[in-house]
Structure formats: structure tokens, C-alpha cells
PDB file of the backbone (N, CA, C, O) and the ligand in Angstrom, with CONECT records:
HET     ZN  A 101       1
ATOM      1  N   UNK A   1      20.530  15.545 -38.970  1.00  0.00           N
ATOM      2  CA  UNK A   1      19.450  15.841 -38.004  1.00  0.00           C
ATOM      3  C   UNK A   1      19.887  16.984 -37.076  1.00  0.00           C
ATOM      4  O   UNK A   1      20.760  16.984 -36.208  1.00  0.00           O
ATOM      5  N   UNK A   2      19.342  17.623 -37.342  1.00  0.00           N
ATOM      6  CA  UNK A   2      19.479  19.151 -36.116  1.00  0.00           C
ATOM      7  C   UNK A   2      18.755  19.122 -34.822  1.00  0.00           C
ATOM      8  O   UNK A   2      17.673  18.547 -34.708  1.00  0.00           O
ATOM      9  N   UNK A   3      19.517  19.918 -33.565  1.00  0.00           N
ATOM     10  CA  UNK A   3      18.837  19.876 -32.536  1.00  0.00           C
ATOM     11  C   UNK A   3      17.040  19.721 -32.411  1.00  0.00           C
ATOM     12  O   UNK A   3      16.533  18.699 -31.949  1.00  0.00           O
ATOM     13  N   UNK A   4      16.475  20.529 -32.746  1.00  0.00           N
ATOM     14  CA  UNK A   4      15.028  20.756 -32.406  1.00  0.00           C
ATOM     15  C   UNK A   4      14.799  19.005 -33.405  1.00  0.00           C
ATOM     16  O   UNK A   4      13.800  18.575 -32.829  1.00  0.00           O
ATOM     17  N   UNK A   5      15.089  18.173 -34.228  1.00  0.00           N
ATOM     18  CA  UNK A   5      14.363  17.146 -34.679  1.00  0.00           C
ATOM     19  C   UNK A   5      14.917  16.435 -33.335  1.00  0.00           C
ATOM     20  O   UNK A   5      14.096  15.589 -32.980  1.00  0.00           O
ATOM     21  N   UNK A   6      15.946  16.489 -32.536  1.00  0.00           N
ATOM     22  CA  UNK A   6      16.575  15.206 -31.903  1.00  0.00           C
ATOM     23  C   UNK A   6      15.798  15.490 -30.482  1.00  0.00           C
ATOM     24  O   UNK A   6      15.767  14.631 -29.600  1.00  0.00           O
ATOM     25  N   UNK A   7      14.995  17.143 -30.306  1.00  0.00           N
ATOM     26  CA  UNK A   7      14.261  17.163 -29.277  1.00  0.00           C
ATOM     27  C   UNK A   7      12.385  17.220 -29.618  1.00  0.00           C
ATOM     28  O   UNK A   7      11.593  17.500 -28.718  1.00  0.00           O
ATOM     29  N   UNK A   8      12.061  16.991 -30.657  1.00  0.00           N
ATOM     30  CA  UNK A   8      10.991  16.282 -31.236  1.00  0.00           C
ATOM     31  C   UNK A   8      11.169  15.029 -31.222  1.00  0.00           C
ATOM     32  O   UNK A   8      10.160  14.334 -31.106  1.00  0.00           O
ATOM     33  N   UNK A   9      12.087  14.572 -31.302  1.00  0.00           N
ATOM     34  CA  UNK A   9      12.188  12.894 -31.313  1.00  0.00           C
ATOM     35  C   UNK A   9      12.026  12.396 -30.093  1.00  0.00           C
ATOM     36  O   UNK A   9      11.382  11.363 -29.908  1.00  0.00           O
ATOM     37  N   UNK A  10      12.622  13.109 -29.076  1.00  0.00           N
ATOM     38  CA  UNK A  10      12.942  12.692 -27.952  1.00  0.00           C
ATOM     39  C   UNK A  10      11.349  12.709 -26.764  1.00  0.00           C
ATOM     40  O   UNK A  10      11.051  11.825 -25.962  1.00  0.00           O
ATOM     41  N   UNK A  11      10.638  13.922 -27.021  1.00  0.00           N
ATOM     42  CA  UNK A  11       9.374  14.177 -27.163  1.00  0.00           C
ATOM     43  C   UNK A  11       8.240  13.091 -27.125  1.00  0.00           C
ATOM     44  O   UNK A  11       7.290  12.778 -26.407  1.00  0.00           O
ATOM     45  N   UNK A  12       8.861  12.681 -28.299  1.00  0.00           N
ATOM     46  CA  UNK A  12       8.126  11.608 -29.148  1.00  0.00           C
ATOM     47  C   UNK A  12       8.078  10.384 -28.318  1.00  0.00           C
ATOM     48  O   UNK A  12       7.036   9.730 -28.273  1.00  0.00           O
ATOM     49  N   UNK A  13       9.309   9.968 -27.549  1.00  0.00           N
ATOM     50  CA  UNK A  13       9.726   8.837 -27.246  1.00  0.00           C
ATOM     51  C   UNK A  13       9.129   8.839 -25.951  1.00  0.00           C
ATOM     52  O   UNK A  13       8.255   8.004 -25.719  1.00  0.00           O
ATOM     53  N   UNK A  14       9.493   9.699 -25.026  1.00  0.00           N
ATOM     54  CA  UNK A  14       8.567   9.975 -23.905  1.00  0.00           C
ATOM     55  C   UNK A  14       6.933  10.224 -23.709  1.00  0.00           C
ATOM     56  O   UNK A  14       6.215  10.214 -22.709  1.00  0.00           O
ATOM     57  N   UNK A  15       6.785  10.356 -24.527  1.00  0.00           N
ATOM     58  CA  UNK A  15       5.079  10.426 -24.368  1.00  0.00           C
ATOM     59  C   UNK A  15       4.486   9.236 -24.765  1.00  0.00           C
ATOM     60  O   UNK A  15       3.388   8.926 -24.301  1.00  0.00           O
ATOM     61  N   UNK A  16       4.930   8.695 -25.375  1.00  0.00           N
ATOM     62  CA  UNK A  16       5.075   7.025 -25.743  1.00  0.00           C
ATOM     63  C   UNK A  16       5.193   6.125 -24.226  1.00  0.00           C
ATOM     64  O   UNK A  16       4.606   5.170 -23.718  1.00  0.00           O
ATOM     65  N   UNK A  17       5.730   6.566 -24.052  1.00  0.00           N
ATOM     66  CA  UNK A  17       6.369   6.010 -22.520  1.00  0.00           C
ATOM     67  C   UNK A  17       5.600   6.157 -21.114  1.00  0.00           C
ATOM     68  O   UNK A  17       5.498   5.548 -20.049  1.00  0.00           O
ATOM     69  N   UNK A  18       5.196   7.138 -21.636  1.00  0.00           N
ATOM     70  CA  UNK A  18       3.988   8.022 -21.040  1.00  0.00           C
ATOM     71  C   UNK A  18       2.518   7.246 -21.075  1.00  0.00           C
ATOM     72  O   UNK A  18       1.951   6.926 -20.029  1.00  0.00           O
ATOM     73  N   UNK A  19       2.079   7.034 -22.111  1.00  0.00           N
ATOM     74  CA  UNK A  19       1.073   6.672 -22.443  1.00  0.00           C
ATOM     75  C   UNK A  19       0.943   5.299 -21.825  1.00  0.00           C
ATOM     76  O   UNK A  19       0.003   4.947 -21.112  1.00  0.00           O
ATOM     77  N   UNK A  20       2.067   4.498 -22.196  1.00  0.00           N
ATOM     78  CA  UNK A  20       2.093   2.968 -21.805  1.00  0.00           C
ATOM     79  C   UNK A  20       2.376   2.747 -20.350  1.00  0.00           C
ATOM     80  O   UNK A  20       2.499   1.618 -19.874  1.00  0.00           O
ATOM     81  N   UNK A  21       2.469   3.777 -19.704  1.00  0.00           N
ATOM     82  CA  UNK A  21       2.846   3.497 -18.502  1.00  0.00           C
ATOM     83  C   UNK A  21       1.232   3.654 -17.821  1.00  0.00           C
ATOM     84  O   UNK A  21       0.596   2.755 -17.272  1.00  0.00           O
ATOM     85  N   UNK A  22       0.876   4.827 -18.004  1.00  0.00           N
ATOM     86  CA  UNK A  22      -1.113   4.810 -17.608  1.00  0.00           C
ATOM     87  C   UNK A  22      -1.525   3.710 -18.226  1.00  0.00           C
ATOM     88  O   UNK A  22      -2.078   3.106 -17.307  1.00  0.00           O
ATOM     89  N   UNK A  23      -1.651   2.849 -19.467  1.00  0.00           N
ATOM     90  CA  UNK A  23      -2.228   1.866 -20.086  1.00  0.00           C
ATOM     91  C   UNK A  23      -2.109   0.982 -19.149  1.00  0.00           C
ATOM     92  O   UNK A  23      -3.059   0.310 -18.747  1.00  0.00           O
ATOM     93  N   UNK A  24      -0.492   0.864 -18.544  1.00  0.00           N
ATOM     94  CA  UNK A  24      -0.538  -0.237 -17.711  1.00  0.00           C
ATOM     95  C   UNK A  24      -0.644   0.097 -16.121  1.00  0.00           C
ATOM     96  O   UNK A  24      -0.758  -0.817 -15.304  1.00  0.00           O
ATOM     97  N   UNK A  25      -0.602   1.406 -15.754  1.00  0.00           N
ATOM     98  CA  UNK A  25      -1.326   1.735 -14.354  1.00  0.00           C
ATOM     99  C   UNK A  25      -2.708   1.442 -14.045  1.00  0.00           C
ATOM    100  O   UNK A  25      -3.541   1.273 -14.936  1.00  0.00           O
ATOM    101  N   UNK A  26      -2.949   1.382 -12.947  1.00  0.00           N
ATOM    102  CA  UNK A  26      -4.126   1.301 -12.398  1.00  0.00           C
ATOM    103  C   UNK A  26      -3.971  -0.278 -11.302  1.00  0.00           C
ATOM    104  O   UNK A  26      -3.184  -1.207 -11.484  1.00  0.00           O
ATOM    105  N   UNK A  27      -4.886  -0.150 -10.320  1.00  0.00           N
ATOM    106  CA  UNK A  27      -4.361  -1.489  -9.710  1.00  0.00           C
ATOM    107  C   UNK A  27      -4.214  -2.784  -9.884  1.00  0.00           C
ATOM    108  O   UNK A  27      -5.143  -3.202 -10.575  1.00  0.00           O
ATOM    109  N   UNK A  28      -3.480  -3.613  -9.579  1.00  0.00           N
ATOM    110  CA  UNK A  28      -3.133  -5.178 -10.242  1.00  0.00           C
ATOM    111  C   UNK A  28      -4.227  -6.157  -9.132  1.00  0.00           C
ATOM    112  O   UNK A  28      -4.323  -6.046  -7.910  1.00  0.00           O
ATOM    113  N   UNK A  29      -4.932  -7.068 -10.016  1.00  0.00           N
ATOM    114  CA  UNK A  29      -5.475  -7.759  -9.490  1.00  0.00           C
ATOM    115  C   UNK A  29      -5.650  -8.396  -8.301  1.00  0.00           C
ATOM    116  O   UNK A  29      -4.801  -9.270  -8.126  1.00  0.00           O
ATOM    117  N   UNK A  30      -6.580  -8.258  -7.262  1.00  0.00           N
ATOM    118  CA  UNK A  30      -5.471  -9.616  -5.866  1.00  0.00           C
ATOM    119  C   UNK A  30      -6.197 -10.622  -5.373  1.00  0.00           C
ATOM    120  O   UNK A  30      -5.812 -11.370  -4.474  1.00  0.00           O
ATOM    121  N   UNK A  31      -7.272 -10.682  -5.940  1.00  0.00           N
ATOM    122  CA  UNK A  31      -8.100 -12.032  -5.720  1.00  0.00           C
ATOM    123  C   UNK A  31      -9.648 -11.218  -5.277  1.00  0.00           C
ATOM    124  O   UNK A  31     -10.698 -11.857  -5.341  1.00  0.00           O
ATOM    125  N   UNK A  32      -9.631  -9.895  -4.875  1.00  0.00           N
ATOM    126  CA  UNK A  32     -10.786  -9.427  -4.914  1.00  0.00           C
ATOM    127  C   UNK A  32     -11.091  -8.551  -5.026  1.00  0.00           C
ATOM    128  O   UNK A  32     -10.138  -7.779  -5.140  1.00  0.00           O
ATOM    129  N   UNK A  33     -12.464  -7.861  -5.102  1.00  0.00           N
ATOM    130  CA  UNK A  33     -12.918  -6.898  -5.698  1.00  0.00           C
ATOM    131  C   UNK A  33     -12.529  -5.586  -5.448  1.00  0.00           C
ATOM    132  O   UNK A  33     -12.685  -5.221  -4.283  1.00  0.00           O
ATOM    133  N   UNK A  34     -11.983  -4.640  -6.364  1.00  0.00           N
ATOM    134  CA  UNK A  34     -11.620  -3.516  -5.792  1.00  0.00           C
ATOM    135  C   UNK A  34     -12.674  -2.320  -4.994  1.00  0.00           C
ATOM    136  O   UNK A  34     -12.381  -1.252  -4.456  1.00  0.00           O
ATOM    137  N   UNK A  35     -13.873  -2.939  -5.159  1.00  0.00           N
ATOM    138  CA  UNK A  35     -15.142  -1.907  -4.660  1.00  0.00           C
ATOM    139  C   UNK A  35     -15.556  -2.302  -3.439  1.00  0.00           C
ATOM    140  O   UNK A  35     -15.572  -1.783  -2.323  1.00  0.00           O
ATOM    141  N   UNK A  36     -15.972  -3.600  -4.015  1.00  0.00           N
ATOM    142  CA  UNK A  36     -16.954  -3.946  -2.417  1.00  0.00           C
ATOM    143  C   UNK A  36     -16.141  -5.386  -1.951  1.00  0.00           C
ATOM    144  O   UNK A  36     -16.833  -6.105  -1.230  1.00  0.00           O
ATOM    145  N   UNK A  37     -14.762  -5.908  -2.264  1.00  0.00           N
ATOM    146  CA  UNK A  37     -14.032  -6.851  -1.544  1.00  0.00           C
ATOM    147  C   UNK A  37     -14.354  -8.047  -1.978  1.00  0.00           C
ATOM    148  O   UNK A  37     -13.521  -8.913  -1.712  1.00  0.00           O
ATOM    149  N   UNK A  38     -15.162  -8.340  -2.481  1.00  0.00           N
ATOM    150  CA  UNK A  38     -15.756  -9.660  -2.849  1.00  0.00           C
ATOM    151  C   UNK A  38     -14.752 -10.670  -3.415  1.00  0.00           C
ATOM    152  O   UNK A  38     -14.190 -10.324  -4.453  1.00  0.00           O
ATOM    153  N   UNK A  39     -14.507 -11.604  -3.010  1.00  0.00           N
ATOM    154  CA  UNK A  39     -13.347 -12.252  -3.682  1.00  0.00           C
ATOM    155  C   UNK A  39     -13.996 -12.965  -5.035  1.00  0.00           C
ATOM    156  O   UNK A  39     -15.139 -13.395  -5.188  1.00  0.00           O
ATOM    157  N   UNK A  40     -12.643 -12.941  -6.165  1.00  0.00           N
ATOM    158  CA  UNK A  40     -13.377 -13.127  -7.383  1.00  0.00           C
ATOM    159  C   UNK A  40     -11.941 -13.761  -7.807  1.00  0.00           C
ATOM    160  O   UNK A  40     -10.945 -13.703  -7.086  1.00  0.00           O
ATOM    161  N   UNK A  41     -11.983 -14.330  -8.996  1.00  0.00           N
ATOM    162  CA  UNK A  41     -11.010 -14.937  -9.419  1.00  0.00           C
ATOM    163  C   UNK A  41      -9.788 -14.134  -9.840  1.00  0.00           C
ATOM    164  O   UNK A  41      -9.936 -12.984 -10.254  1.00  0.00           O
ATOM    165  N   UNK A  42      -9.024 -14.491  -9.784  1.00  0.00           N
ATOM    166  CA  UNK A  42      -7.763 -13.278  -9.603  1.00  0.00           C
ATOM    167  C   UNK A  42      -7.095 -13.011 -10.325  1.00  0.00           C
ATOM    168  O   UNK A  42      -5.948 -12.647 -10.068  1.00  0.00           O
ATOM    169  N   UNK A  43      -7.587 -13.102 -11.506  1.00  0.00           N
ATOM    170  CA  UNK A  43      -6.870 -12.337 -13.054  1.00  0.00           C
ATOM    171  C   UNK A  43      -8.133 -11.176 -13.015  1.00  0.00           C
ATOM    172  O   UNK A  43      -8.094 -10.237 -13.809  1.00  0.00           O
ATOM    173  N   UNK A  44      -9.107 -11.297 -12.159  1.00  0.00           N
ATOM    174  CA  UNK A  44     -10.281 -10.125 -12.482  1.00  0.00           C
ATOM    175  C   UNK A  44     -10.165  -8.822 -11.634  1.00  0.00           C
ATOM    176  O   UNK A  44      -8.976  -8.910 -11.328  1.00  0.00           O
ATOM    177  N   UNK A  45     -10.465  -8.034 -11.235  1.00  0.00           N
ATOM    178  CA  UNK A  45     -10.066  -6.453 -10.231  1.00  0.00           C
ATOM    179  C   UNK A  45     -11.422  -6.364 -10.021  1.00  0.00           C
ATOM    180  O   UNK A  45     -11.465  -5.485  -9.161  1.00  0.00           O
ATOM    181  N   UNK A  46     -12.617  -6.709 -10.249  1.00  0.00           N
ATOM    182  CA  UNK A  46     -13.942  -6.112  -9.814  1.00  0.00           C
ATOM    183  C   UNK A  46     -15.171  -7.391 -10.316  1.00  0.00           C
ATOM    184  O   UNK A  46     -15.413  -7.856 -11.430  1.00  0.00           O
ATOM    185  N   UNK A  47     -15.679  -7.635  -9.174  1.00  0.00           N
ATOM    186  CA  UNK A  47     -16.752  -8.721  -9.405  1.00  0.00           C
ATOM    187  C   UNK A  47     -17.397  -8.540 -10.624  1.00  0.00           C
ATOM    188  O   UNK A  47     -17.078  -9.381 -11.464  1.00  0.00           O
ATOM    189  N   UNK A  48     -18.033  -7.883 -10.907  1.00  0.00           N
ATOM    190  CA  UNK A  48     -19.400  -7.106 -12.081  1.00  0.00           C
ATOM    191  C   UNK A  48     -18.796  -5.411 -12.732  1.00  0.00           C
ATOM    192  O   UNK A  48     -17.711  -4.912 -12.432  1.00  0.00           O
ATOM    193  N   UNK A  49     -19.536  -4.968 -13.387  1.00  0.00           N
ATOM    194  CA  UNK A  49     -19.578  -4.176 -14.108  1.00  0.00           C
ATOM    195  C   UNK A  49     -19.962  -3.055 -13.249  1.00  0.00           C
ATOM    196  O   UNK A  49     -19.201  -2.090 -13.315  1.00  0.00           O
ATOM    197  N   UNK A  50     -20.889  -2.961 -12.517  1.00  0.00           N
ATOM    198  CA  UNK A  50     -21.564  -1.691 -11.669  1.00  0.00           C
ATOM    199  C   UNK A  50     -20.035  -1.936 -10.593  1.00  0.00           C
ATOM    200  O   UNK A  50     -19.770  -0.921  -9.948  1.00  0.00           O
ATOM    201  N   UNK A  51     -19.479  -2.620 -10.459  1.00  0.00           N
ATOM    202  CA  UNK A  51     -18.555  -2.401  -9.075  1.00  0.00           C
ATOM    203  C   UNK A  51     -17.425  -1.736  -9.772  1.00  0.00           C
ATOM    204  O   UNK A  51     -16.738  -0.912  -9.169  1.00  0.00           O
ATOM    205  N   UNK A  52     -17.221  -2.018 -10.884  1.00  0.00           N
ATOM    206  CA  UNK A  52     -16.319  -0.961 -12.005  1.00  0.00           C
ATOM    207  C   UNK A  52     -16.269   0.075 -12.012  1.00  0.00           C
ATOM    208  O   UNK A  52     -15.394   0.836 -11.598  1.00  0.00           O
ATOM    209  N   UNK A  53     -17.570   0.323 -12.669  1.00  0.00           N
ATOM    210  CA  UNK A  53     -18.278   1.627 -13.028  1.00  0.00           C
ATOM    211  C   UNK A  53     -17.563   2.378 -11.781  1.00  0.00           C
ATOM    212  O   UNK A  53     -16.620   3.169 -11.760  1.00  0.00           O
ATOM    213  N   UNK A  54     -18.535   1.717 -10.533  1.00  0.00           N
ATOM    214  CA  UNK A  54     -18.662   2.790  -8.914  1.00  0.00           C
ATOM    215  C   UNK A  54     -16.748   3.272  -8.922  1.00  0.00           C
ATOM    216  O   UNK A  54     -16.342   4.426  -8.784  1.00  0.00           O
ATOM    217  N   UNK A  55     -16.087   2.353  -9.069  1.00  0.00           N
ATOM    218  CA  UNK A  55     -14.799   2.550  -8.929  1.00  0.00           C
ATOM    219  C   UNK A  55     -13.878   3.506 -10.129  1.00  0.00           C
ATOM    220  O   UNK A  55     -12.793   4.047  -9.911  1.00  0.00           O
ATOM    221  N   UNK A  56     -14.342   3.519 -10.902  1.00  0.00           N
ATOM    222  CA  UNK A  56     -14.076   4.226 -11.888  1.00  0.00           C
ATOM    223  C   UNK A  56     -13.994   5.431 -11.494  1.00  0.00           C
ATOM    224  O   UNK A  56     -12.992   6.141 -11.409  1.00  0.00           O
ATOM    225  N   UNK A  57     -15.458   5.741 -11.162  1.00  0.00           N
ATOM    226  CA  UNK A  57     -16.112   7.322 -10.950  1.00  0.00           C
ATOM    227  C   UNK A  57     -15.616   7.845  -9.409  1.00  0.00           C
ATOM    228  O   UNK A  57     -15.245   8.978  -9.103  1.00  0.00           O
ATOM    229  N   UNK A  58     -15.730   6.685  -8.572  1.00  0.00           N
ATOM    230  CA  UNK A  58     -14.977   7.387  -7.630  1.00  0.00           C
ATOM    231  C   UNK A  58     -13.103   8.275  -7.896  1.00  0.00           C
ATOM    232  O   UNK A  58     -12.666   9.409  -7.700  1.00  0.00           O
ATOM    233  N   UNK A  59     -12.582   7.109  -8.365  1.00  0.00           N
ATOM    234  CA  UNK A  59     -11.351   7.796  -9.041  1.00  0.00           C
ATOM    235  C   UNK A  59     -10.976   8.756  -9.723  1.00  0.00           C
ATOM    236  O   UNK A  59      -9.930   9.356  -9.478  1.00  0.00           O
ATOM    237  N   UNK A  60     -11.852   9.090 -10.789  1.00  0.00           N
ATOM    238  CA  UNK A  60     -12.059  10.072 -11.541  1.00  0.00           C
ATOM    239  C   UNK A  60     -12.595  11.440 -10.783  1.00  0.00           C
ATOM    240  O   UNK A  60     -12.433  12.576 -11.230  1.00  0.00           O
ATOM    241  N   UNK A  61     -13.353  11.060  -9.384  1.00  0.00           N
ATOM    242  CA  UNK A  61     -13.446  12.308  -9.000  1.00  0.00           C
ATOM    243  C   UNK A  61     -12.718  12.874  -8.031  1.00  0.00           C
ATOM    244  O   UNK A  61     -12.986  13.960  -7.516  1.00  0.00           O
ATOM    245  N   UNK A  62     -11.473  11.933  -7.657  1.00  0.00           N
ATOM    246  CA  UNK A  62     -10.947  11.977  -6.336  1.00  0.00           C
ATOM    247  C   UNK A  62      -9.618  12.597  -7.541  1.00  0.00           C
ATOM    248  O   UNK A  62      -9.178  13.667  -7.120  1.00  0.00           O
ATOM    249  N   UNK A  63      -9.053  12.234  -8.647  1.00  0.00           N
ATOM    250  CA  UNK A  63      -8.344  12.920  -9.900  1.00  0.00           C
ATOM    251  C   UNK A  63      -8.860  14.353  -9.816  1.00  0.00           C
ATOM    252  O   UNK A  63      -8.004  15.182  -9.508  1.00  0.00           O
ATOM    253  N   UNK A  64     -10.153  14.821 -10.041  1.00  0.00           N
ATOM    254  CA  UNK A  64     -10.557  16.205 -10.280  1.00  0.00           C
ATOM    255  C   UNK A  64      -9.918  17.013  -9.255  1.00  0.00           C
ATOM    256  O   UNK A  64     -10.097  18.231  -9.228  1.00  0.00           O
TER     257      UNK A  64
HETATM  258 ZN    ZN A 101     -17.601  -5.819  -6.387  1.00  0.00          ZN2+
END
């Protein structure tokens, strides 16, 4: 194995690492809603679907 495969590999391994680390970013549950506070059972981050959504898009534009 020659340099440039052991820095393709290495590449490889980090973006991997990369990926799974955003998969598992974003905020951890705490008993309530991340939009509008609502307490909800606490394996959940957002009461409903529209409180998602709103949170989503806010993020995504506060990212831009
Ligand atoms: Zn909500």
C-alpha cells in the first residue's frame, strides 16, 4: 500500500466519522418541546410534526 491509498483510506475513515457524528448531532431530548416548550414525553424533542418542521427551518436558516 503506498502513501496516497493510506491517505484515501484515511479520508475514508474520517468522513465516516463525520457523517455519524451529524447523524447523531442535533439536540438530545429533555422532556420538552424544542419549539414551543410543551412538555412531552422524553424520548420525544418536539410535541407534533408542525413544531418540527418550524424548528427545522428555523435552523436551517440560521445555518445559511
Ligand atoms: Zn411543540
Amino acid at each position: 500500500m503506498d502513501e496516497a491509498d493510506i491517505a484515501a483510506e484515511r479520508l475514508e475513515r474520517e468522513m465516516e466519522r463525520l457523517l455519524r457524528l451529524r447523524r447523531a448531532s442535533g439536540p438530545a431530548p429533555t422532556g420538552a418541546c424544542l419549539w414551543c416548550g410543551e412538555t412531552i414525553e422524553a424520548d420525544r424533542r418536539w410535541c407534533d410534526a408542525d413544531c418540527r418542521d418550524d424548528w427545522e427551518r428555523a435552523h436551517a436558516l440560521r445555518r445559511a
